[in-house]
C-alpha positions in Angstrom: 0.0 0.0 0.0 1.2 3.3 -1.1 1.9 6.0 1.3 -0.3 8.4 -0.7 -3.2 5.4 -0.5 -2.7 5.5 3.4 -3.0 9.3 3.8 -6.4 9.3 1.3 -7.7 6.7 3.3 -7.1 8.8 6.1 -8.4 11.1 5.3 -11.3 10.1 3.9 -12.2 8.5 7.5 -11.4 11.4 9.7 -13.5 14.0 7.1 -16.8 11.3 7.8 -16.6 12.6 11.5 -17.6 16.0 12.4 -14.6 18.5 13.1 -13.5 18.3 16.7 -13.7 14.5 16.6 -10.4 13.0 18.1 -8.5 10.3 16.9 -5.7 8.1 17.5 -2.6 6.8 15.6 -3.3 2.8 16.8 -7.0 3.0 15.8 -7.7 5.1 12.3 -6.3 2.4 10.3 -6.0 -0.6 12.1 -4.9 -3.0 9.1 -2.3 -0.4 8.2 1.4 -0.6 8.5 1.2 1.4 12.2 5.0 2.7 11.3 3.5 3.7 7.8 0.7 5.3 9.8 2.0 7.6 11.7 3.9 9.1 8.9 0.8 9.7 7.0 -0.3 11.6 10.1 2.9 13.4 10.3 2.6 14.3 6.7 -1.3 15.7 7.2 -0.2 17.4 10.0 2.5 19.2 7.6 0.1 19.9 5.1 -2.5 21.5 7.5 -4.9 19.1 6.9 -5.1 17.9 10.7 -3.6 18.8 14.0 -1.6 17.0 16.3 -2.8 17.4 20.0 -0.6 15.2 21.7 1.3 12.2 20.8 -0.4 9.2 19.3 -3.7 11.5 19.4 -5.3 14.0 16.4 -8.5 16.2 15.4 -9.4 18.1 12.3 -10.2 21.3 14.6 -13.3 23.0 14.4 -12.3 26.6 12.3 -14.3 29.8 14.2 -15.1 32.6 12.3 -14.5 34.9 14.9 -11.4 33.1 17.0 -10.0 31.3 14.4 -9.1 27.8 15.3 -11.1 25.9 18.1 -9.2 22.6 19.8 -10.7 20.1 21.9 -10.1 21.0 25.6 -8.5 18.8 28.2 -11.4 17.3 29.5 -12.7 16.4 25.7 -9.1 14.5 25.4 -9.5 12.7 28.4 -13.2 11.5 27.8 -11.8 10.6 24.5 -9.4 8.6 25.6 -11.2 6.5 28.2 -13.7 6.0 25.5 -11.3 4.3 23.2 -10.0 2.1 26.4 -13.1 1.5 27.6 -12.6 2.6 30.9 -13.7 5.1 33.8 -12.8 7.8 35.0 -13.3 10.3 37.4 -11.9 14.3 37.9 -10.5 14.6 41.2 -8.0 17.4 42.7 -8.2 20.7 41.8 -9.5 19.6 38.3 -12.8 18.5 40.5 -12.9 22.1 42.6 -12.4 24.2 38.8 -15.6 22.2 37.4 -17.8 23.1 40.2 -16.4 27.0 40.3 -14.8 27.0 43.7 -12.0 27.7 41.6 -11.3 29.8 38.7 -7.5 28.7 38.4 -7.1 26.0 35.5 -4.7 23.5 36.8 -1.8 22.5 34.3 -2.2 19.0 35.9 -5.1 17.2 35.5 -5.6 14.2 37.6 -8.5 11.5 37.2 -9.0 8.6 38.5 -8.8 5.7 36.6 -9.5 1.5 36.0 -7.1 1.4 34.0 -2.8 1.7 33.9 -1.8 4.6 35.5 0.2 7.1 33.2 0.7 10.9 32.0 -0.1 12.5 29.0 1.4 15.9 28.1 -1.3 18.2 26.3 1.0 21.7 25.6 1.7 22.9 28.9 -1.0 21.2 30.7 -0.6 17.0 31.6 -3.3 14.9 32.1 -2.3 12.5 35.1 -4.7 8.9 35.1 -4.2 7.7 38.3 -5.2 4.1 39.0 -7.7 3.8 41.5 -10.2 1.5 44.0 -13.5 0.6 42.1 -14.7 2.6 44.9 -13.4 5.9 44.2 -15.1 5.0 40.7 -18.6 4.5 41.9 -20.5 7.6 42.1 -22.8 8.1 40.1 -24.1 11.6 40.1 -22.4 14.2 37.9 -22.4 16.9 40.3 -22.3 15.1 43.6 -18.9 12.9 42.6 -17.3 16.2 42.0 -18.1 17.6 45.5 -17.0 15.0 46.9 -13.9 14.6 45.0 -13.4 18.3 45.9 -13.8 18.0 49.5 -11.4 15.3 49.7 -8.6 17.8 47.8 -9.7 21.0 50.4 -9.6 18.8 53.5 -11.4 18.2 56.4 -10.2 20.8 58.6 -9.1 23.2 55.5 -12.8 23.5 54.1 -14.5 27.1 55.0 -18.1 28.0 55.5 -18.3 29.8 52.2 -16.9 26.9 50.4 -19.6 24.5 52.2 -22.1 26.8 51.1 -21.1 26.4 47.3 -21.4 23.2 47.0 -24.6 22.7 49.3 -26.0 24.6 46.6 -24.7 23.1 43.9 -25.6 19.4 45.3 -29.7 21.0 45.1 -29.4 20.3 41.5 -28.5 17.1 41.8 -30.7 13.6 41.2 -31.3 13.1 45.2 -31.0 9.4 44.3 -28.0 10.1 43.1 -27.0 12.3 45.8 -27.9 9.6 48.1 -26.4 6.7 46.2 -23.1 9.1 46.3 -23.1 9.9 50.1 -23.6 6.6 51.4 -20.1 5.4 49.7 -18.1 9.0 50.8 -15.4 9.3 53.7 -17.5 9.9 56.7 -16.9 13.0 57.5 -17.9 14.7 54.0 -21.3 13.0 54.7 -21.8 14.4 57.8 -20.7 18.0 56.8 -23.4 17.6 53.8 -26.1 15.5 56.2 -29.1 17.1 55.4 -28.6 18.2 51.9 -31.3 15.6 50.6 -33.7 17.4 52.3 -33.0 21.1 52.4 
């Protein structure tokens, strides 16, 4: 098979998916030479056809009339990636506290749980760290109330302020109470205690 073949075939497969759509060397082409592959990638890269967003991993970005180029955003990368390994995963740290807004810093290192191997993956100057985890950590269920939890853990028991409790009380009243409960039941005992009640108020 011809280089040229490869990069049309390419091509051809990331232009069926809608722009912003990841995708990864070991996957676009799977009965492809991988070696001959990645230097059809390379070579689309060169040619401004697609972008490289980190190693092994591309998109054909979405083009803004206004602001130009649009790439996929750290958390879109990681979602994509635990897609493609079938696995879960779960934002934790200060990733957790700048998705519910107790925050406004964006972290450069972005740590989620995992199921799967443990590794790093360096997206500019930001990394996304999969950590590998208990099935326990992975079992909550509700969108909002796994980050509070997650974020309570990173702020710490005696560290967390009034104000901050606040926040995510009020958060947690937009939450699926089933879920809320579900997620309670499994969290460190103190963090239910501090949000006993929320259920109900």
């Amino acid at each position: 098979m011809m280089p040229q073949n490869i990069e049309t075939q390419i091509l051809e497969r990331v232009k069926r998916k809608a722009k912003g759509t990841l995708f990864f060397t070991d996957n676009i082409l799977k009965d492809a030479n991988p070696d001959a592959v990645r230097k059809a990638l390379e070579r689309l890269v060169k040619a401004g056809k697609i972008d490289r967003v980190a190693t092994g991993i591309y998109v054909r970005p979405v083009i803004d009339d206004i602001i130009g180029k649009v790439m996929p955003d750290i958390e879109e990368i990681a979602i994509a990636i635990a897609k493609r390994d079938r696995a879960r995963i779960l934002p934790t740290g200060s990733f957790a506290m700048y998705k519910l807004g107790l925050t406004t810093q964006v972290p450069l290192n972005v740590v989620y749980y995992t199921d799967t191997s443990a590794r790093k993956i360096q997206i500019g100057k930001q990394t996304i760290n999969f950590k590998k985890s208990s099935s326990k950590n992975l079992a909550f269920v509700g969108g909002l109330s796994k980050l509070a939890i997650q974020a309570m853990r990173t702020i710490g028991k005696d560290q967390i302020t009034d104000n901050e409790l606040r926040q995510i009380k009020n958060i947690l009243k937009k939450e699926n109470p089933k879920y809320l409960q579900h997620d309670l039941q499994i969290a460190p005992v103190w963090i239910r205690e501090l949000l006993k009640g929320t259920i109900n108020d």
